[in-house]
C-alpha positions as CSV (number, residue, x, y, z in Angstrom):
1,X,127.4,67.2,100.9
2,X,131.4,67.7,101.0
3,X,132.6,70.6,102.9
4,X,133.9,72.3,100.2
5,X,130.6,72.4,98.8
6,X,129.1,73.8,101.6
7,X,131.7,76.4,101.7
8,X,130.7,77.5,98.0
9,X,126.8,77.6,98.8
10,X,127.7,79.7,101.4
11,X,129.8,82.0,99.7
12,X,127.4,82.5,96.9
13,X,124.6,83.4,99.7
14,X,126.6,85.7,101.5
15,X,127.5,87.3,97.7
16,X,124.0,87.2,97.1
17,X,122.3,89.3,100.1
18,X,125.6,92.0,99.6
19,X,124.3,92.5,96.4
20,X,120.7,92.9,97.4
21,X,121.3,95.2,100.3
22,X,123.7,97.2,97.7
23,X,120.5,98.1,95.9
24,X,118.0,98.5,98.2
25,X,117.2,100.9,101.4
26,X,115.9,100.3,104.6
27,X,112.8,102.1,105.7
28,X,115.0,105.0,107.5
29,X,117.1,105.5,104.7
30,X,114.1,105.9,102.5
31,X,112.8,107.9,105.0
32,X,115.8,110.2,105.0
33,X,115.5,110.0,101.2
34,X,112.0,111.2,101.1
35,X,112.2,114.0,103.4
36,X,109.4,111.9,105.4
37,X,109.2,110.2,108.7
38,X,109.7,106.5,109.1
39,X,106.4,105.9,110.3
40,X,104.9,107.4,107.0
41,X,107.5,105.4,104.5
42,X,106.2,102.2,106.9
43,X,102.7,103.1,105.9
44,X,103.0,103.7,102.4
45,X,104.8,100.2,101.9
46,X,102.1,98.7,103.7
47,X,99.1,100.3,101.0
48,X,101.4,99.2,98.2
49,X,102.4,102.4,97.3
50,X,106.2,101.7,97.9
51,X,107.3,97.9,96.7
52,X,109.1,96.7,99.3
53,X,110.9,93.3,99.9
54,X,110.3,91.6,102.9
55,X,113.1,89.2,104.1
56,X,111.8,87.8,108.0
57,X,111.2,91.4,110.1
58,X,113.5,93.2,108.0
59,X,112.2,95.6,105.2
60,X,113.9,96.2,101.9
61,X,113.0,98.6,99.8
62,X,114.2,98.8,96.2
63,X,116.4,102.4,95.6
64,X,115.3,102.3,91.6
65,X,111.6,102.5,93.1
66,X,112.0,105.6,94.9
67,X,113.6,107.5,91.9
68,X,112.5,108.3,88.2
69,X,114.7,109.6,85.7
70,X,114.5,112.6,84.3
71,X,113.6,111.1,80.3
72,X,114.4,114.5,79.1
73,X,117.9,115.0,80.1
74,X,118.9,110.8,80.5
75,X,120.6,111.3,83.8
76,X,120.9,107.8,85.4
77,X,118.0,107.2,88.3
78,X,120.0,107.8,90.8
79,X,120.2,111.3,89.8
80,X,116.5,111.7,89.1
81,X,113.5,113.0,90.8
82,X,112.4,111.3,94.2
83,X,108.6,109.0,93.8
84,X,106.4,108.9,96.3
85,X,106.3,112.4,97.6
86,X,103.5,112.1,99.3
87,X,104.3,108.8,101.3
């Protein structure tokens, strides 16, 4: 493989994990998203009750999964109310 090729693959892998960690959370943030303890979001993504992406030790979780629009106002999720309240 040419170096210039190596440098490409590269880039698009480095593009590639900005853009996952742009939309996902780790397990503090969530926490401090959730108005609950780390410890608590750690449990709930281990029952399956929070999908979470697991890349090596680190734990992403997705931010669309921990919101819900609101349907009757269409506000984007972001701007919704918070899932998993009792994590």
């Amino acid at each position: 493989m040419k170096r210039h090729e190596v440098e490409e693959r590269e880039r698009t892998v480095v593009r590639a994990l900005a853009d996952l960690r742009a939309s996902t959370v780790t397990i503090a943030e969530a926490a401090e998203l959730l108005g609950k303890s780390a410890p608590a979001v750690r449990v709930a993504v281990a029952r399956g009750r929070i999908p979470a992406i697991h890349i090596g030790r680190a734990v992403l979780i997705p931010r669309d999964s921990l919101v819900r629009p609101r349907e009757s106002t269409g506000v984007a999720p972001i701007s919704g109310t918070l899932l998993y309240e009792d994590a």
